[in-house]
C-alpha positions in Angstrom: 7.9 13.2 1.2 10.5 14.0 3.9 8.5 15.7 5.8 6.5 13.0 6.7 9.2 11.3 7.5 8.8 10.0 11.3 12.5 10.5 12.1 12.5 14.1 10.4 9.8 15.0 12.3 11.2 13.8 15.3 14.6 15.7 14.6 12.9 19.4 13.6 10.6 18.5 16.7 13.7 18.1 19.3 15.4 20.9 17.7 12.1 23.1 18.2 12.4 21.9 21.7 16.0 23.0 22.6 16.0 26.3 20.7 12.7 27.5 22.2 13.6 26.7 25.7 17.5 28.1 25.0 15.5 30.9 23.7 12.3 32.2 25.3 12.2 30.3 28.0 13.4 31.4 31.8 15.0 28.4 34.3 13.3 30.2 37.1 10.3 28.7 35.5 10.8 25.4 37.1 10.6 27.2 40.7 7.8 29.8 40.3 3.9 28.3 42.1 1.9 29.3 38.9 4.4 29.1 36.2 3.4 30.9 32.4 0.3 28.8 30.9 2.5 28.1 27.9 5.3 26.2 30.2 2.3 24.3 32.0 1.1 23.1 28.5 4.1 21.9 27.3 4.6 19.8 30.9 0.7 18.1 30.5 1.9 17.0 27.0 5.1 15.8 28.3 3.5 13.6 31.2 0.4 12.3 28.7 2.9 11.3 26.2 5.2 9.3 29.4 2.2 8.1 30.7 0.7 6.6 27.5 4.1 5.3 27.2 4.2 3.2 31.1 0.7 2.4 30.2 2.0 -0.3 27.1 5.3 -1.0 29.0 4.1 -3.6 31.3 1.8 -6.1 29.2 4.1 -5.4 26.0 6.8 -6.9 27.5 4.7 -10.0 29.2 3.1 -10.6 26.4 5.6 -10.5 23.5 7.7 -12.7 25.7 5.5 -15.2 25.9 5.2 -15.3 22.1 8.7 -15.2 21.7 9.5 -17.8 24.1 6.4 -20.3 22.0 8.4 -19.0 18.9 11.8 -20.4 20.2 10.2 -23.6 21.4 8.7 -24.4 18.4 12.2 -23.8 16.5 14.0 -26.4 19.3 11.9 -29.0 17.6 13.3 -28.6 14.8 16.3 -30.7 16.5 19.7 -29.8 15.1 18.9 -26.9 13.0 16.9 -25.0 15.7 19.1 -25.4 18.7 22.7 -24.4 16.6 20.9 -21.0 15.0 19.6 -20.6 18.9 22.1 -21.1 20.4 24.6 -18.7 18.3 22.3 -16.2 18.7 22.4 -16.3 22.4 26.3 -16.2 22.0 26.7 -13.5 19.2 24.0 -11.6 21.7 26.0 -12.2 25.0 29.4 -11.3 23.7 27.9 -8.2 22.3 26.7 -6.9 25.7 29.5 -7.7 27.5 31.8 -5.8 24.8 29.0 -2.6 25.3 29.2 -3.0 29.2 33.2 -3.8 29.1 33.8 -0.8 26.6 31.8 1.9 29.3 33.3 0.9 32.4 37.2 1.5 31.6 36.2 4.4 28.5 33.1 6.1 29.8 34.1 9.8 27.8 30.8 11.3 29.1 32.4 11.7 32.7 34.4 14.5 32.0 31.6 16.2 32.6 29.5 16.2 35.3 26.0 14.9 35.0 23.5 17.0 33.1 20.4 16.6 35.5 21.1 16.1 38.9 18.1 13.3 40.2 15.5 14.7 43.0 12.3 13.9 44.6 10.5 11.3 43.1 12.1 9.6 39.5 10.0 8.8 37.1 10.6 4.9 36.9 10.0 2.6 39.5 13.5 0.7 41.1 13.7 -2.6 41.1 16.8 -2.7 43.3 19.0 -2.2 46.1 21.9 0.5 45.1 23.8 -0.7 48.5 24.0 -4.3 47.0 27.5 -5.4 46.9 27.8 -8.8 47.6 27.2 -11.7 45.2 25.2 -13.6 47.5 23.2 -10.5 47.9 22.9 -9.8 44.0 21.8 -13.1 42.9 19.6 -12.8 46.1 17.4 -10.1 45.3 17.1 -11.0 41.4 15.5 -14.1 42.4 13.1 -11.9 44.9 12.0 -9.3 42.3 11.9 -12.0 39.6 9.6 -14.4 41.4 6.5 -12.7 42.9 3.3 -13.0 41.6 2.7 -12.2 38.1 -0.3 -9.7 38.8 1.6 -7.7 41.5 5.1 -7.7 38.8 2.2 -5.8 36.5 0.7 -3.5 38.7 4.3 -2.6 40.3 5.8 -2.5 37.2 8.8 -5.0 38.5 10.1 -6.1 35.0 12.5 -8.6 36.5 9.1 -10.3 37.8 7.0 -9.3 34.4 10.3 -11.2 32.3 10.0 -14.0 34.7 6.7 -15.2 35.0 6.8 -14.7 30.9 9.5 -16.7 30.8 7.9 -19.7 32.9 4.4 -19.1 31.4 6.0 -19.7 27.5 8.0 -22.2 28.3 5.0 -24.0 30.2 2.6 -23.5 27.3 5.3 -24.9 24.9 5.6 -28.1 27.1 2.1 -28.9 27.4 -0.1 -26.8 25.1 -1.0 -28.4 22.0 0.9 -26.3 18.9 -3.2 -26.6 17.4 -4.2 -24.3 20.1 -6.5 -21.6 20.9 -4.2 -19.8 23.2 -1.5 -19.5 20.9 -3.9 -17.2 19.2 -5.0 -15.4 21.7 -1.7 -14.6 22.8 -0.9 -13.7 19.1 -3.8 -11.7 18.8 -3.2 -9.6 22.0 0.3 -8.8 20.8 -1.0 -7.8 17.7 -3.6 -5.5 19.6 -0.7 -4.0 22.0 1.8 -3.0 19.0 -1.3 -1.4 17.2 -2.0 0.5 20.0 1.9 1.5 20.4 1.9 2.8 16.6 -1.0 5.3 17.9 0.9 6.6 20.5 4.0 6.6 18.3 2.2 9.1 15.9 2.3 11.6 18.7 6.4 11.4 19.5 7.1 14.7 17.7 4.7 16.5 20.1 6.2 14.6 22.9 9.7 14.7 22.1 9.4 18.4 21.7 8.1 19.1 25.4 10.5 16.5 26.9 13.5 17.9 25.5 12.0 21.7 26.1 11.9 20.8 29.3 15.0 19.1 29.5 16.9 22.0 28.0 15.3 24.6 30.7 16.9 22.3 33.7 20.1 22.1 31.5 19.6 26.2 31.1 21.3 27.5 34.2 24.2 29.7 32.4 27.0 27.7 33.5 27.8 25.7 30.4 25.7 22.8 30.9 24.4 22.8 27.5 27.7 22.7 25.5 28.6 20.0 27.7 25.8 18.3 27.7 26.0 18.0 23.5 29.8 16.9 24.1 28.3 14.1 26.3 25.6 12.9 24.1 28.5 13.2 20.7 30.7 11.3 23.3 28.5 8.9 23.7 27.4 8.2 19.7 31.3 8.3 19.1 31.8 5.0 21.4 28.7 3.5 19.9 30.0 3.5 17.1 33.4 2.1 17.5 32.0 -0.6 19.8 29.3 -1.6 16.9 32.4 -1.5 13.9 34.2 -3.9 16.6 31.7 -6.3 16.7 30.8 -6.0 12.9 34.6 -5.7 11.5 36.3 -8.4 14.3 33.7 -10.1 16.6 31.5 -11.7 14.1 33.9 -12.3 11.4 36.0 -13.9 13.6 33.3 -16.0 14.9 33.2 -17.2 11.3 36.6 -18.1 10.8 36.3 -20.1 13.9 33.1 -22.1 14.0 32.5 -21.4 10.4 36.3 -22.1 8.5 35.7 -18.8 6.3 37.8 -16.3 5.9 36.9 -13.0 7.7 37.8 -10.5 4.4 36.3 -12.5 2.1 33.4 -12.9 3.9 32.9 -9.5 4.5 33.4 -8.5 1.0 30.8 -11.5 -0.2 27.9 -9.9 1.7 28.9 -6.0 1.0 25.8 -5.6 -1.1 23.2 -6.9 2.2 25.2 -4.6 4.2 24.9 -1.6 2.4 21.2 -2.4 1.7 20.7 -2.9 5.8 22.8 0.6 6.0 20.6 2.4 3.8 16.9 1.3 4.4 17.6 0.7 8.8 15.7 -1.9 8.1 16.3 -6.2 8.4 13.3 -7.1 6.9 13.6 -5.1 3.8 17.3 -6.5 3.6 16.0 -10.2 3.6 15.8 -10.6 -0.1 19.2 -9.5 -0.8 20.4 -11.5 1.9 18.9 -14.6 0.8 20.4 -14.3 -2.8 24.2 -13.3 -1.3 23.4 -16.6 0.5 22.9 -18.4 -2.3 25.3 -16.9 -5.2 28.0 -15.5 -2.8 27.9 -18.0 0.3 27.0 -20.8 -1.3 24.7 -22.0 1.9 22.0 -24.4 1.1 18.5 -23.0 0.4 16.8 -25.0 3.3 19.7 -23.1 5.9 19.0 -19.5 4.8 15.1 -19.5 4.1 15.0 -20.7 8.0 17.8 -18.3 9.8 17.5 -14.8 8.0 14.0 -14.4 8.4 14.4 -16.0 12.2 17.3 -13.7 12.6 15.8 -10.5 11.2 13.4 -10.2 14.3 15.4 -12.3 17.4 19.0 -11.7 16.4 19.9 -8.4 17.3 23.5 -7.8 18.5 23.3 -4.3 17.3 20.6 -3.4 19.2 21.8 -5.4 22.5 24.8 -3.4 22.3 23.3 -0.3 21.7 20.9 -0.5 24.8 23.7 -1.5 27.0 26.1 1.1 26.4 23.3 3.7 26.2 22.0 2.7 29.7 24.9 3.1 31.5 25.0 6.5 29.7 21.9 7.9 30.7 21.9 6.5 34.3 25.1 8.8 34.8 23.6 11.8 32.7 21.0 12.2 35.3 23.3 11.4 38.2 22.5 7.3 39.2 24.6 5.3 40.6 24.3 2.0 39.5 24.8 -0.8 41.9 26.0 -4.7 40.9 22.8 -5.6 40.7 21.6 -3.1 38.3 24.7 -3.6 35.7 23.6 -7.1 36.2 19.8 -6.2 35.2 21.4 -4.0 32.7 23.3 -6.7 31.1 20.5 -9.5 31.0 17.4 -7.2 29.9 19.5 -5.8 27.3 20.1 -9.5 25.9 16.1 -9.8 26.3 14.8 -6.9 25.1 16.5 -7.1 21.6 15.1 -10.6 20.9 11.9 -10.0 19.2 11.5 -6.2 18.9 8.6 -5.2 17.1 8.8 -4.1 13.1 8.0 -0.6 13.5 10.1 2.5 13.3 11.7 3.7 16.5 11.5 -0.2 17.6 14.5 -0.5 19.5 13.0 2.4 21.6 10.5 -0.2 22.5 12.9 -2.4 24.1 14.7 0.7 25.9 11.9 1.5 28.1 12.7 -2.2 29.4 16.3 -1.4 30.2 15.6 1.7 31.4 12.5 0.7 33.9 14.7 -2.3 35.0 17.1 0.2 36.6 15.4 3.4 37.7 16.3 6.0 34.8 13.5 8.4 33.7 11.7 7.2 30.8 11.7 10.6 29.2 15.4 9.7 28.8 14.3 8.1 25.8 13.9 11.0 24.0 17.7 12.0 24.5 18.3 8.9 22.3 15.8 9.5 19.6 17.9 12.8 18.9 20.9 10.8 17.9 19.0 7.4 17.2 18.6 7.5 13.2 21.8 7.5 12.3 23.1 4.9 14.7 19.9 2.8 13.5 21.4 2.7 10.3 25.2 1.4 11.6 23.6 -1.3 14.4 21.0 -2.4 11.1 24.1 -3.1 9.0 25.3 -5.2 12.6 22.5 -6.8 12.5 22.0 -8.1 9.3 25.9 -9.2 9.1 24.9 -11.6 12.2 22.1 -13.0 10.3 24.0 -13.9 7.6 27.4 -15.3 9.6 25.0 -17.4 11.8 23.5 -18.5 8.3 26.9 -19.8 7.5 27.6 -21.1 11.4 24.5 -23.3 11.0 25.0 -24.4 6.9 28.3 -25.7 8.4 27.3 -27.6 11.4 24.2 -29.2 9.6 26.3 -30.3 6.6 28.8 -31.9 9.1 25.8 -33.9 11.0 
């Protein structure tokens, strides 16, 4: 039934939130010592919901990087095969951030307004940086000093450039000398499997925490100067370049990128795998596309069986240009929404965890979210922010899906024509 729907609920749950603070609540609220009990409630279940939140954040990323990184290395030895389909996914990947971050520098809609939520006192999210970096010396400097500390303060601190680090050295370290036969890649797998378990609990709970962050975000939003309407013209801004910047990728980028490394042509390719597409479009889902995917392969794109069975269902859970696009543009958005100024370094950090934070993203709903709180974190927005996105996030899903699965299935073709050439 619909109404067990997780994205329904999360949708009447946000629209419970904004009508009831538009409605019966009072801005003066946010001021008063003992504010009405009801208000107070609604705040404890906002902060238990972030905090359960911040309490996965940290040792879901370390972990899931480290079995990422054993996933890749155990692909690279697969020679030829494993380092092509690696490879164009860290090119289909980086070309789509750079056309997100590109795209909201010189466009940016959402600044004809001013920012919603004006950041004081203490945010929510620890920085990681320096907004009064300028220089290129001094970027590349202080990356290297947040990313190499020691792996237990980057965890108690919450420094994800640090976390991503020492993930990355630790993965790539196990990969060189652990023996594929051993008990740590278990353990590792095991723990990752305990930390996403423990993440689907506290996803149970979003309505009730969607509903008090975006209660309370409406009241701060409620000051009878217009804030609201402009707000919704920001966040429909915002969805509106999303969307164009994913079609671009999907109806130029990656075709092109076929016709180039792949000699097909762009319109016939697209109209070959239609039928994955709309499947991806209609289920938001990579996974569930694979079967379809795998016959278009075989009937439409003629690529051979041993090329497809090993890229599609590698792609449907590390190559996400949808997604990396997606968390790029949406960052930028949210930092000026609640009034941050973003130095080099953070469109740097912006730029590199939103290539890392799509690889691998867990197979649950709302699982780009996951990777948002890393973006997010990174740079200093609140990680209630979130919650602005899950408003608008189902039907984008569906679009950056259909992204997604077209990647999968042009790097399928990329790699078929490489390996029949070697």
């Amino acid at each position: 039934m619909i109404v067990r729907n997780l994205t329904f609920q999360v949708f009447i749950a946000a629209l419970i939130g904004i009508a009831g603070a538009a409605i019966f609540a009072d801005a003066s609220w946010q001021q008063m010592v003992n504010p009405p009990y009801a208000y107070e409630l609604i705040l404890l279940v906002k902060q238990v919901f972030l905090a359960a939140l911040r309490m996965l954040i940290a040792p879901m990323i370390f972990f899931s990087l480290i079995g990422g990184i054993i996933g890749i290395g155990n692909i690279i030895r697969l020679k030829a095969l494993g380092g092509i389909t690696v490879s164009y996914y860290l090119l289909t990947t980086f070309i789509a951030v750079s056309l997100g971050l590109l795209a909201v520098f010189f466009i940016h809609p959402w600044t004809s307004y001013p920012p919603a939520v004006e950041m004081s006192g203490t945010v929510s999210a620890i920085r990681t940086i320096d907004p009064g970096s300028e220089s290129v010396v001094l970027v590349l400097q202080q990356i290297l000093t947040q990313a190499f500390v020691n792996p237990f303060s980057a965890l108690v601190t919450m420094n994800i450039l640090g976390i991503v680090a020492n993930a990355l050295l630790i993965g790539v370290a196990m990969v060189l000398v652990v023996p594929q036969d051993s008990k740590l890649y278990e353990i590792v797998e095991h723990i990752n499997r305990i930390i996403f378990k423990i993440l689907s609990w506290v996803i149970r709970l979003l309505p009730f925490g969607i509903f008090a962050i975006m209660f309370d975000f409406t009241l701060k939003l409620n000051t009878g100067d217009g804030h609201t309407a402009n707000f919704l013209s920001q966040l429909f801004s915002f969805a509106g370049l999303v969307v164009i910047l994913t079609l671009v990728h999907g109806l130029i980028v990656l075709p092109a990128i076929g016709l180039i490394f792949a000699r097909r042509s762009p319109i016939k390719t697209l109209r070959q795998i239609s039928r994955p597409l709309l499947v991806a479009f209609s289920t938001s889902s990579s996974s569930a596309t694979l079967p379809v995917s795998m016959q278009a392969c075989d009937e439409q794109l003629n690529i051979h069986p041993s090329v497809s069975s090993f890229v599609l269902p590698l792609g449907a859970t590390m190559n996400m240009d949808g997604t990396a696009l997606f968390e790029a543009v949406a960052a930028i958005f949210l930092a000026y929404l609640y009034g941050i100024e973003l130095s080099n370094i953070a469109i740097v950090t912006v730029f590199l965890m939103s290539m890392i934070s799509s690889i691998g993203a867990p197979g649950m709903p709302t699982a780009s979210m996951s990777g948002m709180q890393m973006v997010l974190i990174a740079v200093g927005i609140p990680l209630e922010a979130i919650a602005i996105l899950l408003v608008i996030e189902r039907p984008l899903d569906t679009l950056r899906t259909a992204v997604n699965v077209e990647g999968d299935l042009i790097g399928a073709m990329v790699v078929d024509h490489y390996t029949r050439q070697a």
